[in-house]
MIVEXMI-953298 format. One record per residue (C-alpha): residue number from 1; residue in one letter; x, z, y. Coordinates in steps of 0.001 Angstrom, whole numbers. Layout:
BEGIN
<site><num>NUM</num><residu>a</residu><east>X</east><up>Z</up><north>Y</north></site>
...
***
This chain:
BEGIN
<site><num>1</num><residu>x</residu><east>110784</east><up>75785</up><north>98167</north></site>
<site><num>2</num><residu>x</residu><east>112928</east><up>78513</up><north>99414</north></site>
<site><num>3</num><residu>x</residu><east>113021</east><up>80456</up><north>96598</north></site>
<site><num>4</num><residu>x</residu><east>114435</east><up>77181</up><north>94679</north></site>
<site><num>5</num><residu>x</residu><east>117235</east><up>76017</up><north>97312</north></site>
<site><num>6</num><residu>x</residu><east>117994</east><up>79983</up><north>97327</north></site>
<site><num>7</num><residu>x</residu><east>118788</east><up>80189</up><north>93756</north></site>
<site><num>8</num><residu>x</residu><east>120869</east><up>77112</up><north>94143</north></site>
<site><num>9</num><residu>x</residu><east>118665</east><up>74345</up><north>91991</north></site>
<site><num>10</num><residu>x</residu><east>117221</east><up>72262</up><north>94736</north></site>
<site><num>11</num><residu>x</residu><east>116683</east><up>69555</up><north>92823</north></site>
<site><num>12</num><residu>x</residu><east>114312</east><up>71772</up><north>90209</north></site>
<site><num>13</num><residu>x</residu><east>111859</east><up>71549</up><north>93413</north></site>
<site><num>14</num><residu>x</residu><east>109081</east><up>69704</up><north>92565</north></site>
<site><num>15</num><residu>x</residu><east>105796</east><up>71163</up><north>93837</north></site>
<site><num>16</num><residu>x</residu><east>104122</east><up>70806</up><north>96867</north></site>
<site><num>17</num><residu>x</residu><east>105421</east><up>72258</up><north>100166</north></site>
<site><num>18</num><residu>x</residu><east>103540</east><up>74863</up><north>101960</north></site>
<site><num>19</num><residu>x</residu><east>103241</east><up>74993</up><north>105581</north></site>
<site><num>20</num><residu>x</residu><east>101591</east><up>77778</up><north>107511</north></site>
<site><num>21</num><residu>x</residu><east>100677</east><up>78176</up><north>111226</north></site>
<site><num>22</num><residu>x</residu><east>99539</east><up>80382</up><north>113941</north></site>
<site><num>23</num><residu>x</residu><east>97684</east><up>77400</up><north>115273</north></site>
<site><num>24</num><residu>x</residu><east>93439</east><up>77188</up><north>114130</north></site>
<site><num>25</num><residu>x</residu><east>92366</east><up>75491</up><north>111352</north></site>
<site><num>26</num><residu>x</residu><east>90569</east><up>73430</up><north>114162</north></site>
<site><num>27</num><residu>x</residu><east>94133</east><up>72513</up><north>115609</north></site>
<site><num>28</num><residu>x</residu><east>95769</east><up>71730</up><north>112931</north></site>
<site><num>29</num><residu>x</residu><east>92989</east><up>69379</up><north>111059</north></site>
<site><num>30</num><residu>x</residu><east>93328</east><up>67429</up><north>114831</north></site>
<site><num>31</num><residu>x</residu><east>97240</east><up>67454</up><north>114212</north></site>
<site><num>32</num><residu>x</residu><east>97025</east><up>66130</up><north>110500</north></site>
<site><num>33</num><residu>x</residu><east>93669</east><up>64095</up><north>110426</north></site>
<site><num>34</num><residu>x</residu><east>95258</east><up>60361</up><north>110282</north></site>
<site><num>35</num><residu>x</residu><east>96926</east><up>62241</up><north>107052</north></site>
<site><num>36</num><residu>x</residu><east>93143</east><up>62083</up><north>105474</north></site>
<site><num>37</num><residu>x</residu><east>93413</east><up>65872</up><north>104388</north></site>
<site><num>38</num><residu>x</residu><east>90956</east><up>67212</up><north>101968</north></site>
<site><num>39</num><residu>x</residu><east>90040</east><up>70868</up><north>102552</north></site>
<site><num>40</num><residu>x</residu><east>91025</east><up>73159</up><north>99837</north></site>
<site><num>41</num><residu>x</residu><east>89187</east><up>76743</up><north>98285</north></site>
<site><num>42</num><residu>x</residu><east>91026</east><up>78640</up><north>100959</north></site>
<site><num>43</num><residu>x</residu><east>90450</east><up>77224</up><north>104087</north></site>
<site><num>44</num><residu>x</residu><east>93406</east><up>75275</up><north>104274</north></site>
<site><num>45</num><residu>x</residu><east>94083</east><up>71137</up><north>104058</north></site>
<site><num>46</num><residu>x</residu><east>95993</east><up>69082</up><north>101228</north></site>
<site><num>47</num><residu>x</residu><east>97200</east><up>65855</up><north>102503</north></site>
<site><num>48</num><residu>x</residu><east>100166</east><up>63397</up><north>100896</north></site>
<site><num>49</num><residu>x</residu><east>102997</east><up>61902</up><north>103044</north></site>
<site><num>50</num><residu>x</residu><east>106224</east><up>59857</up><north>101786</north></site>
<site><num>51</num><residu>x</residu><east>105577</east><up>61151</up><north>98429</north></site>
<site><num>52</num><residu>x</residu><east>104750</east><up>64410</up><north>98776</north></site>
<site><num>53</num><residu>x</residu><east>101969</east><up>67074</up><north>98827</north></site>
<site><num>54</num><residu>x</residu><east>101792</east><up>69268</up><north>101732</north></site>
<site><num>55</num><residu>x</residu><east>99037</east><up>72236</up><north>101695</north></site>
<site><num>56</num><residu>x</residu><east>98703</east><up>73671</up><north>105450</north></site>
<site><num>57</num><residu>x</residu><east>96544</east><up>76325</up><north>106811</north></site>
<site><num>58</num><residu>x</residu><east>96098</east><up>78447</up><north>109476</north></site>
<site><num>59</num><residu>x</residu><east>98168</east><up>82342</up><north>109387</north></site>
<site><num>60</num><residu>x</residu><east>94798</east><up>83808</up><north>109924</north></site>
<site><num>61</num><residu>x</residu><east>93237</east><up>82075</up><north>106969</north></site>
<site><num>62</num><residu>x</residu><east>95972</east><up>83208</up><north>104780</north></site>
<site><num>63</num><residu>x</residu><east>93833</east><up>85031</up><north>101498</north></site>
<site><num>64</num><residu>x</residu><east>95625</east><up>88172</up><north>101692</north></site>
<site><num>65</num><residu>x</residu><east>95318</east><up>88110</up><north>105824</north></site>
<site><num>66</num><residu>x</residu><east>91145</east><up>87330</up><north>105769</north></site>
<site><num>67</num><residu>x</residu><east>90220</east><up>89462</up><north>102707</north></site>
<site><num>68</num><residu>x</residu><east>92509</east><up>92276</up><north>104809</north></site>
<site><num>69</num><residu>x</residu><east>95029</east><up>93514</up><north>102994</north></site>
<site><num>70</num><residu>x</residu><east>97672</east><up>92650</up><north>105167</north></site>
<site><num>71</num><residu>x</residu><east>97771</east><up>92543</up><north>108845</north></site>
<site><num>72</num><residu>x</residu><east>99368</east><up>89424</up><north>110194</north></site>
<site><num>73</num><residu>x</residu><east>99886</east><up>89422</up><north>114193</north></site>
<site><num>74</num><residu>x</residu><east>102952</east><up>87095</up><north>113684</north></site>
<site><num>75</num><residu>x</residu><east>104062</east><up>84717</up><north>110978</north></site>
<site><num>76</num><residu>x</residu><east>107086</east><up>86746</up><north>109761</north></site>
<site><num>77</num><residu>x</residu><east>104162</east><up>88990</up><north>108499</north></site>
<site><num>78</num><residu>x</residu><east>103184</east><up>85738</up><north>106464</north></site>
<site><num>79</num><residu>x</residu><east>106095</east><up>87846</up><north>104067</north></site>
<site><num>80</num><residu>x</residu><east>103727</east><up>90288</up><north>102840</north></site>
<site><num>81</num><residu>x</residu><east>101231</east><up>88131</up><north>101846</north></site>
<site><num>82</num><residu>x</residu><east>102852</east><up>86475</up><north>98414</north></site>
<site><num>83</num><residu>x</residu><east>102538</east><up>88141</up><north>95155</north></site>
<site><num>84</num><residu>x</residu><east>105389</east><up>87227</up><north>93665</north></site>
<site><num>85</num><residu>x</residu><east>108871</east><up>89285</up><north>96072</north></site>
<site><num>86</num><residu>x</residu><east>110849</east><up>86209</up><north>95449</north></site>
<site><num>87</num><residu>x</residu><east>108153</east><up>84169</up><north>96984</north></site>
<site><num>88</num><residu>x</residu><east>108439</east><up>86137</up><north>100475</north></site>
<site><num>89</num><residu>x</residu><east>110426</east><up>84429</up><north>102782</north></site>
<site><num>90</num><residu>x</residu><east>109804</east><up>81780</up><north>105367</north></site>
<site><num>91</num><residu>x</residu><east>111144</east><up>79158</up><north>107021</north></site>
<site><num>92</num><residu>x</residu><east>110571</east><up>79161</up><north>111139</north></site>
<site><num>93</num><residu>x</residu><east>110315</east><up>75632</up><north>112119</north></site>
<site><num>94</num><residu>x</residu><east>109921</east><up>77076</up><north>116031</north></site>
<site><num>95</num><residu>x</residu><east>113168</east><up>79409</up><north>115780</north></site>
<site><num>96</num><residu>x</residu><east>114588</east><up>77599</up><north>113039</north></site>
<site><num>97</num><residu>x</residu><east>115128</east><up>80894</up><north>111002</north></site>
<site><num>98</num><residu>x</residu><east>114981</east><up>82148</up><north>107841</north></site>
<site><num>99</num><residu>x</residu><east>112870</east><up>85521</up><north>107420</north></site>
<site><num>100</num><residu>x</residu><east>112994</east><up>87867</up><north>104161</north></site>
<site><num>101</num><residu>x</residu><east>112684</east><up>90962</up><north>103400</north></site>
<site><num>102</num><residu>x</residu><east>115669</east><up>92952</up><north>102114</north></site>
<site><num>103</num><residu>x</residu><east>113886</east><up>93333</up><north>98771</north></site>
<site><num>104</num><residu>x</residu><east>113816</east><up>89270</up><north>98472</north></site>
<site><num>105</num><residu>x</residu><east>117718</east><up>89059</up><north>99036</north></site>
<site><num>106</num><residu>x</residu><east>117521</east><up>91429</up><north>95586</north></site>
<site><num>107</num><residu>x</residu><east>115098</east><up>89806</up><north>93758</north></site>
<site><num>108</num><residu>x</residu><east>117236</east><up>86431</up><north>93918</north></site>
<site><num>109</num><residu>x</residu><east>120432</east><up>87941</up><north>93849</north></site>
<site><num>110</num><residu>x</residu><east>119616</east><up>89701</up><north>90431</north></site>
<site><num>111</num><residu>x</residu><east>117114</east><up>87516</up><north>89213</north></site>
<site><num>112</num><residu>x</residu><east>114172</east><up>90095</up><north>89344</north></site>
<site><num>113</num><residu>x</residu><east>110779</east><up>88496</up><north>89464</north></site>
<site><num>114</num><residu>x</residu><east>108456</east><up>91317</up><north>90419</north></site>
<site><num>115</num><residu>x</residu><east>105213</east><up>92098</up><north>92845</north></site>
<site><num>116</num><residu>x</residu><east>105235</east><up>92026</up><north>96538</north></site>
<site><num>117</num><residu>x</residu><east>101201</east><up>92238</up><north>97142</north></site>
<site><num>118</num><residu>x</residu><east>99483</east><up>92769</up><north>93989</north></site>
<site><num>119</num><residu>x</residu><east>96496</east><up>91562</up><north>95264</north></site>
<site><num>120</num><residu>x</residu><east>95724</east><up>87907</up><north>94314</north></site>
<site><num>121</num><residu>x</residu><east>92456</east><up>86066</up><north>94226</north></site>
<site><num>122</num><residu>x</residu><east>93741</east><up>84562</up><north>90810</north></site>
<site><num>123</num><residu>x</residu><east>95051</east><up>87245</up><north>88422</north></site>
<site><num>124</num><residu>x</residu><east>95411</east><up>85167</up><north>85115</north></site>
<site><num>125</num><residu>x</residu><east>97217</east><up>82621</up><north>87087</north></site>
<site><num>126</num><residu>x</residu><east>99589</east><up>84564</up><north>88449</north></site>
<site><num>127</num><residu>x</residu><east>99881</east><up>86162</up><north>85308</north></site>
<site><num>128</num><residu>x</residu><east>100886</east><up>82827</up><north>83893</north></site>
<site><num>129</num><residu>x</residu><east>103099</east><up>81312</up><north>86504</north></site>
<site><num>130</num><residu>x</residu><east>105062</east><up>84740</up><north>86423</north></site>
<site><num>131</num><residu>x</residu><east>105966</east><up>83984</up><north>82746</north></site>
<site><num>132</num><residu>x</residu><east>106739</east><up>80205</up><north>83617</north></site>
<site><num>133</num><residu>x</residu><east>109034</east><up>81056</up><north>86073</north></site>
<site><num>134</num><residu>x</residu><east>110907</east><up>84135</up><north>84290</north></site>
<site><num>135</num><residu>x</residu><east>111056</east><up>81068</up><north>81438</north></site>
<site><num>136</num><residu>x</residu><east>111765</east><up>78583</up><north>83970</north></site>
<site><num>137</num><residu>x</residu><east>114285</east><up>80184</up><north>86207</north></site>
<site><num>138</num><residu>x</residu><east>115438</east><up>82769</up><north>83639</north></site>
<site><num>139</num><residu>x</residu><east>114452</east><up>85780</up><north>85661</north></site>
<site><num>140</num><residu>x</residu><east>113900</east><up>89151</up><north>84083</north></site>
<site><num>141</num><residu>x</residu><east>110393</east><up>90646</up><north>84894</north></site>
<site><num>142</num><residu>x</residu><east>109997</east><up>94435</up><north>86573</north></site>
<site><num>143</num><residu>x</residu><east>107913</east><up>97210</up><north>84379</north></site>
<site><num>144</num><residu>x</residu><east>105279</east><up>96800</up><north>87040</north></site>
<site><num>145</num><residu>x</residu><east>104591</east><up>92977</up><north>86886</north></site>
<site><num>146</num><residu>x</residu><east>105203</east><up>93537</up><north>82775</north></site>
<site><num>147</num><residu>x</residu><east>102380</east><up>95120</up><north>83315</north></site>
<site><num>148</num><residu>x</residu><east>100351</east><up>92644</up><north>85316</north></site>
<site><num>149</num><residu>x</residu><east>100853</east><up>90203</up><north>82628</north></site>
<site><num>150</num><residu>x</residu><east>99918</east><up>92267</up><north>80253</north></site>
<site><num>151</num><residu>x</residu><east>96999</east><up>92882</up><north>81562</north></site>
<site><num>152</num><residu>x</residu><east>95907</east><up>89762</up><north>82901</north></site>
<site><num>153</num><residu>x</residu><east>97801</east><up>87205</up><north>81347</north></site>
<site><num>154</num><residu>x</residu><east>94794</east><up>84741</up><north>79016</north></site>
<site><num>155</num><residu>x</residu><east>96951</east><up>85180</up><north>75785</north></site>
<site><num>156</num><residu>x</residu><east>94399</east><up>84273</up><north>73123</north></site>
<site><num>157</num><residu>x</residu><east>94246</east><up>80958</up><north>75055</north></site>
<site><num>158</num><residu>x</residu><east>97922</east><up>80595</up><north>74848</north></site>
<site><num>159</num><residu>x</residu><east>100651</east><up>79085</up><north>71946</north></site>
<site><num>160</num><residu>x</residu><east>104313</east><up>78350</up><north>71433</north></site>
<site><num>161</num><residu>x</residu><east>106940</east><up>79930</up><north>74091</north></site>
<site><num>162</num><residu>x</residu><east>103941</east><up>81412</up><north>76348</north></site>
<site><num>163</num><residu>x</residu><east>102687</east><up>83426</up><north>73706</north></site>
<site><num>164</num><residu>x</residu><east>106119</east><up>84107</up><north>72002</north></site>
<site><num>165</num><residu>x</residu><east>107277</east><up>85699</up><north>75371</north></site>
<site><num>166</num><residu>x</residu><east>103839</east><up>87690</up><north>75669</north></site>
<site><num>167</num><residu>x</residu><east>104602</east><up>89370</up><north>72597</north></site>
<site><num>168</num><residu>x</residu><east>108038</east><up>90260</up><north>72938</north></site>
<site><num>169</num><residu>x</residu><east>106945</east><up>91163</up><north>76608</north></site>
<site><num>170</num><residu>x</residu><east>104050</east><up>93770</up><north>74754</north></site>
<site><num>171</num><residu>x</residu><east>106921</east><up>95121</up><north>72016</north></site>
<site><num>172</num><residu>x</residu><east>109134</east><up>95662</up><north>74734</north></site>
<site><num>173</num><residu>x</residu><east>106546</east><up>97910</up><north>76993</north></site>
<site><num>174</num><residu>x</residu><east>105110</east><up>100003</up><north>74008</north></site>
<site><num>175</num><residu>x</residu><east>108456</east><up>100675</up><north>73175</north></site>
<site><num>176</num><residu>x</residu><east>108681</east><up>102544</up><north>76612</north></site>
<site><num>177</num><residu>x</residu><east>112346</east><up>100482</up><north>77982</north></site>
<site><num>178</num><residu>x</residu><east>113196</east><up>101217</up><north>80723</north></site>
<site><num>179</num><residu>x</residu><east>115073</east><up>98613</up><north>81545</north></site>
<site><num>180</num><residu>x</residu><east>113856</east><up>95064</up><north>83000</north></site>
<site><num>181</num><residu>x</residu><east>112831</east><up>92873</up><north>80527</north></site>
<site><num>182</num><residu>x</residu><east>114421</east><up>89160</up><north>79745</north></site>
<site><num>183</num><residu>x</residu><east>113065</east><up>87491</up><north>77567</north></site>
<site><num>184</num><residu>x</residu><east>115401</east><up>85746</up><north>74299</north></site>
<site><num>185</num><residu>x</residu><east>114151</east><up>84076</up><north>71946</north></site>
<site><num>186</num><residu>x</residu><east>113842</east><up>85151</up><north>68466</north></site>
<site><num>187</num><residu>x</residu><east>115624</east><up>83431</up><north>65770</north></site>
<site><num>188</num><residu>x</residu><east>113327</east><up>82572</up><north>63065</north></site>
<site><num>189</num><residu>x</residu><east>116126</east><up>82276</up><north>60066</north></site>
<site><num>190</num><residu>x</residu><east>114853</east><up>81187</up><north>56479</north></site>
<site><num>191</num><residu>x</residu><east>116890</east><up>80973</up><north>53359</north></site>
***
């Protein structure tokens, strides 16, 4: 949600909104329980109000926090945990604050998708929502998330514009650029 009201198309936003707290998973299912959450894969609750999705869960049951790769002994640290760098920043409903890391002022500034925490429970997935969103959003993609995709991304499952950008994405790192790649597409001009 941040990410989308930071590069200035809040009305793109249409997933669900995340919320995260110190409180215990105990604490908040007493908080949101007349919501009838369902408890998701990762610990956390999915409930609906107004509309809307909301997915909530504990900072302590945060993937990247349990499986220990980062240490979180305050929710700013909730930053390190997203894969994606324009993906790490928070909203502090208690100091009503915005927290990012310099990198994420960067990453939207110059439209640079690239990895925070490579670690992810879902590779392929993020593999595919990193090409959705450099489609989506029209952000170039570093050499080391190129690389992520390339790696991970489920191309021989894949057709039209997903696969389309894979390739170029593959041309583009044999080739050895240097620079960030954005994807255009390719005329396709007959006579």
């Amino acid at each position: 949600m941040i990410r989308d009201l930071t590069i200035g198309k809040p009305e793109d936003f249409q997933s669900d909104i995340d919320l995260v707290s110190t409180a215990t998973s105990d604490q908040i299912f007493s908080i949101i329980k007349a919501y009838s959450p369902v408890r998701n894969r990762f610990g956390g609750y999915r409930f609906r109000h107004l509309g809307r999705d909301y997915d909530i869960w504990s900072l302590q049951d945060t993937w990247a926090v349990r499986e220990g790769y980062v240490a979180a002994s305050c929710i700013e640290d909730l930053c390190k945990t997203t894969f994606f760098t324009v993906d790490a920043a928070i909203f502090s409903f208690k100091d009503k604050m915005v927290y990012a890391p310099e990198f994420y002022s960067y990453s939207i500034k110059e439209r640079v998708l690239d990895i925070n925490l490579v670690h992810n429970p879902c590779p392929e997935r993020m593999a595919a929502k990193a090409i959705y969103l450099a489609l989506e959003k029209e952000f170039c993609v570093s050499n080391q998330l190129a690389e992520f995709i390339l790696c991970n991304f489920q191309w021989r499952e894949s057709r039209g514009i997903f696969l389309d950008y894979f390739n170029l994405l593959m041309r583009h790192q044999r080739m050895g650029q240097s620079e960030l790649f954005r994807y255009a597409r390719q005329l396709n001009i007959e006579f």
